[in-house]
PLY file of the C-alpha trace (Angstrom):
ply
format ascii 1.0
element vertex 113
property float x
property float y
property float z
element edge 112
property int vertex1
property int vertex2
end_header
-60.00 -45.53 -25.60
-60.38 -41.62 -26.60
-58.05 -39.42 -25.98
-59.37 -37.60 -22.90
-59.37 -41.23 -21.34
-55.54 -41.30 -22.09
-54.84 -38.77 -21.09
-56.26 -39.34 -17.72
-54.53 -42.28 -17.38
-51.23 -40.83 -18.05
-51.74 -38.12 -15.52
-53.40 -40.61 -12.68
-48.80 -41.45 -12.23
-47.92 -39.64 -9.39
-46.03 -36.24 -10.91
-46.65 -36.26 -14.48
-47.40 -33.45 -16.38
-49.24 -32.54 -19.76
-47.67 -30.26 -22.27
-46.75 -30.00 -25.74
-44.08 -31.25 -28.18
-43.45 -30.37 -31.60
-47.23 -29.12 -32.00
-48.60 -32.43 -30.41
-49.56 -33.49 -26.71
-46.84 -34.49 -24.53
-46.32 -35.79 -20.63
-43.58 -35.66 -18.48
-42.74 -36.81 -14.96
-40.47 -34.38 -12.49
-39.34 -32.89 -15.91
-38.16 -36.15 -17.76
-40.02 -36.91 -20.92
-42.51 -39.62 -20.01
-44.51 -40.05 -23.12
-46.62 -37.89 -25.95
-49.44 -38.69 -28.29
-49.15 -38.80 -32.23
-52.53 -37.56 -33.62
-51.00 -37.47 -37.21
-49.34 -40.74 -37.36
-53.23 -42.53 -36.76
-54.15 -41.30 -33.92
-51.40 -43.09 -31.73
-49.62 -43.05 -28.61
-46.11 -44.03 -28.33
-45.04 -46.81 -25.88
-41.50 -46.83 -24.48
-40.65 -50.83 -24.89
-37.85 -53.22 -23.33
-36.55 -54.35 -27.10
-37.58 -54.55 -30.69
-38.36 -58.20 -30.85
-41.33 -56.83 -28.49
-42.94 -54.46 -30.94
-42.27 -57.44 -34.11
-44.72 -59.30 -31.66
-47.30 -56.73 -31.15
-47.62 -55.67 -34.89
-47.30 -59.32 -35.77
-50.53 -59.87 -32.72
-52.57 -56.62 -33.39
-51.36 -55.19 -36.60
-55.05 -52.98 -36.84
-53.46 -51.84 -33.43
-49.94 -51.32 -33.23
-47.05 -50.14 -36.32
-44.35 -48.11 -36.42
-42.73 -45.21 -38.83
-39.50 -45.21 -40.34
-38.61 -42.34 -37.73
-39.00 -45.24 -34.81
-37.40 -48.02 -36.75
-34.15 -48.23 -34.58
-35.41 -47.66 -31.16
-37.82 -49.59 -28.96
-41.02 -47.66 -29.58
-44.63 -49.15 -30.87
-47.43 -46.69 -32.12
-50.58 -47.85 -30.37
-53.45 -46.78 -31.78
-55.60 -44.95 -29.21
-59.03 -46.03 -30.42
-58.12 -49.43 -30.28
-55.23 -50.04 -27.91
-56.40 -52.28 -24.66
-56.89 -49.98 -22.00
-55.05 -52.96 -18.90
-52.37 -53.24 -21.77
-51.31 -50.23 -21.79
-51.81 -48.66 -18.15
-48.93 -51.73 -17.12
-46.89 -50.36 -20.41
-46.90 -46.88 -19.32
-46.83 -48.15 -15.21
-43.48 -49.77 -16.19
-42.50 -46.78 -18.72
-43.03 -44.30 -15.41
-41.48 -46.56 -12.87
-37.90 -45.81 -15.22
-38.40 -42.26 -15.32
-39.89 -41.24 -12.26
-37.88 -39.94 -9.07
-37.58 -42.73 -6.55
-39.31 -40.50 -4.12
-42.63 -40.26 -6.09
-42.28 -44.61 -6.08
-42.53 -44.58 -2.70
-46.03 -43.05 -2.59
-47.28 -45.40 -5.66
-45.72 -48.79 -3.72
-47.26 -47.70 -0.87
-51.13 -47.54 -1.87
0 1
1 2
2 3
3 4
4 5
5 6
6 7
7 8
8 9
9 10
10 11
11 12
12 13
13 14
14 15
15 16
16 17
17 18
18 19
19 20
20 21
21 22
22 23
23 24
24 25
25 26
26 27
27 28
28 29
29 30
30 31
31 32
32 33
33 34
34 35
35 36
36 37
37 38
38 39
39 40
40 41
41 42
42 43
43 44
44 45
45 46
46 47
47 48
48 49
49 50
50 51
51 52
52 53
53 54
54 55
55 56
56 57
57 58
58 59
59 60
60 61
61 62
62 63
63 64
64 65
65 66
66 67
67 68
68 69
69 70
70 71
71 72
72 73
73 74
74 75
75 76
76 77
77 78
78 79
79 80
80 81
81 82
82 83
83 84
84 85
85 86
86 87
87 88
88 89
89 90
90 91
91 92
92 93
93 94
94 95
95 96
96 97
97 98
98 99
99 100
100 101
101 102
102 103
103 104
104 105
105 106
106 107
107 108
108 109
109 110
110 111
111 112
Protein backbone atom coordinates (compact mmCIF):
# COMPACT_ATOMS: atom_id res chain seq x y z
CA UNK A 1 0.00 0.00 0.00
CA UNK A 2 1.43 3.78 -0.09
CA UNK A 3 0.58 6.03 2.13
CA UNK A 4 -1.98 8.16 0.26
CA UNK A 5 -3.86 4.71 -0.13
CA UNK A 6 -3.90 4.54 3.76
CA UNK A 7 -4.76 7.16 4.31
CA UNK A 8 -7.82 6.94 2.24
CA UNK A 9 -8.78 4.05 3.80
CA UNK A 10 -8.65 5.41 7.20
CA UNK A 11 -10.75 8.37 6.26
CA UNK A 12 -13.43 6.18 4.01
CA UNK A 13 -14.88 5.37 8.41
CA UNK A 14 -17.64 7.46 8.75
CA UNK A 15 -16.20 10.69 10.98
CA UNK A 16 -12.59 10.31 11.09
CA UNK A 17 -10.31 12.91 10.79
CA UNK A 18 -6.56 13.47 9.69
CA UNK A 19 -4.20 15.48 11.78
CA UNK A 20 -0.98 15.38 13.37
CA UNK A 21 0.75 13.88 16.45
CA UNK A 22 4.04 14.41 17.76
CA UNK A 23 5.31 15.63 14.16
CA UNK A 24 3.70 12.50 12.43
CA UNK A 25 0.19 11.82 10.73
CA UNK A 26 -2.59 11.05 12.94
CA UNK A 27 -6.62 10.15 12.64
CA UNK A 28 -9.25 10.48 14.90
CA UNK A 29 -12.96 9.70 15.00
CA UNK A 30 -15.59 12.36 16.79
CA UNK A 31 -12.33 13.49 18.61
CA UNK A 32 -11.08 10.05 20.06
CA UNK A 33 -7.71 8.98 18.85
CA UNK A 34 -8.36 6.39 16.16
CA UNK A 35 -4.98 5.64 14.81
CA UNK A 36 -1.58 7.52 13.36
CA UNK A 37 1.18 6.49 11.03
CA UNK A 38 4.96 5.98 12.10
CA UNK A 39 7.11 7.08 9.09
CA UNK A 40 10.31 6.80 11.31
CA UNK A 41 9.80 3.53 12.89
CA UNK A 42 9.82 1.82 8.92
CA UNK A 43 7.35 3.33 7.48
CA UNK A 44 4.49 1.77 9.70
CA UNK A 45 1.10 2.13 10.82
CA UNK A 46 0.03 1.16 14.19
CA UNK A 47 -2.85 -1.36 14.68
CA UNK A 48 -4.93 -1.25 17.87
CA UNK A 49 -5.09 -5.27 18.69
CA UNK A 50 -7.41 -7.50 21.07
CA UNK A 51 -4.11 -9.01 23.06
CA UNK A 52 -0.42 -9.57 22.76
CA UNK A 53 -0.47 -13.21 21.94
CA UNK A 54 -2.04 -11.60 18.60
CA UNK A 55 0.91 -9.49 17.56
CA UNK A 56 3.57 -12.77 18.77
CA UNK A 57 1.48 -14.37 15.85
CA UNK A 58 1.76 -11.75 13.28
CA UNK A 59 5.57 -11.08 13.73
CA UNK A 60 6.01 -14.80 14.14
CA UNK A 61 3.62 -15.02 10.35
CA UNK A 62 5.00 -11.85 8.56
CA UNK A 63 8.03 -10.76 10.42
CA UNK A 64 9.23 -8.58 6.91
CA UNK A 65 5.69 -7.10 7.81
CA UNK A 66 4.84 -6.58 11.23
CA UNK A 67 7.40 -5.73 14.70
CA UNK A 68 7.16 -3.73 17.42
CA UNK A 69 9.47 -1.09 19.55
CA UNK A 70 10.29 -1.26 23.02
CA UNK A 71 7.86 1.86 23.43
CA UNK A 72 4.81 -0.72 22.41
CA UNK A 73 6.10 -3.70 24.30
CA UNK A 74 3.31 -3.70 27.05
CA UNK A 75 0.29 -2.77 25.15
CA UNK A 76 -1.56 -4.46 22.30
CA UNK A 77 -0.13 -2.59 19.33
CA UNK A 78 1.70 -4.19 16.02
CA UNK A 79 3.72 -1.87 13.58
CA UNK A 80 2.53 -2.83 10.12
CA UNK A 81 4.59 -1.90 7.61
CA UNK A 82 2.69 0.19 5.04
CA UNK A 83 4.45 -1.00 1.89
CA UNK A 84 3.79 -4.36 2.68
CA UNK A 85 0.85 -4.74 5.02
CA UNK A 86 -2.31 -6.64 3.17
CA UNK A 87 -4.58 -4.07 2.22
CA UNK A 88 -8.26 -6.73 3.34
CA UNK A 89 -6.03 -7.31 6.53
CA UNK A 90 -5.92 -4.32 7.64
CA UNK A 91 -9.22 -2.39 6.46
CA UNK A 92 -11.09 -5.35 9.02
CA UNK A 93 -8.17 -4.33 11.69
CA UNK A 94 -8.88 -0.75 11.55
CA UNK A 95 -13.02 -1.59 10.77
CA UNK A 96 -12.90 -3.32 14.21
CA UNK A 97 -10.33 -0.61 15.75
CA UNK A 98 -13.21 2.20 14.63
CA UNK A 99 -16.22 0.21 15.59
CA UNK A 100 -14.57 0.70 19.59
CA UNK A 101 -14.02 4.22 19.19
CA UNK A 102 -16.60 5.56 17.15
CA UNK A 103 -19.98 7.16 18.51
CA UNK A 104 -22.78 4.65 18.24
CA UNK A 105 -24.58 7.12 16.12
CA UNK A 106 -21.97 7.17 13.27
CA UNK A 107 -22.48 2.84 13.50
CA UNK A 108 -25.72 3.21 12.59
CA UNK A 109 -24.98 4.76 9.17
CA UNK A 110 -21.97 2.11 8.50
CA UNK A 111 -24.51 -1.07 9.57
CA UNK A 112 -26.87 0.31 7.52
CA UNK A 113 -25.11 0.39 3.93
Amino acid sequence: MTHDEVRALLLSFPGVEDGVSYGEPSFKVAGKFFTWMRPALDDSIVVHLDNLDERELLIEMDPATFHFTDHYRDYPIVLARIATVDPVWLKTRMERRWRKVAPRRLMKGIDQA
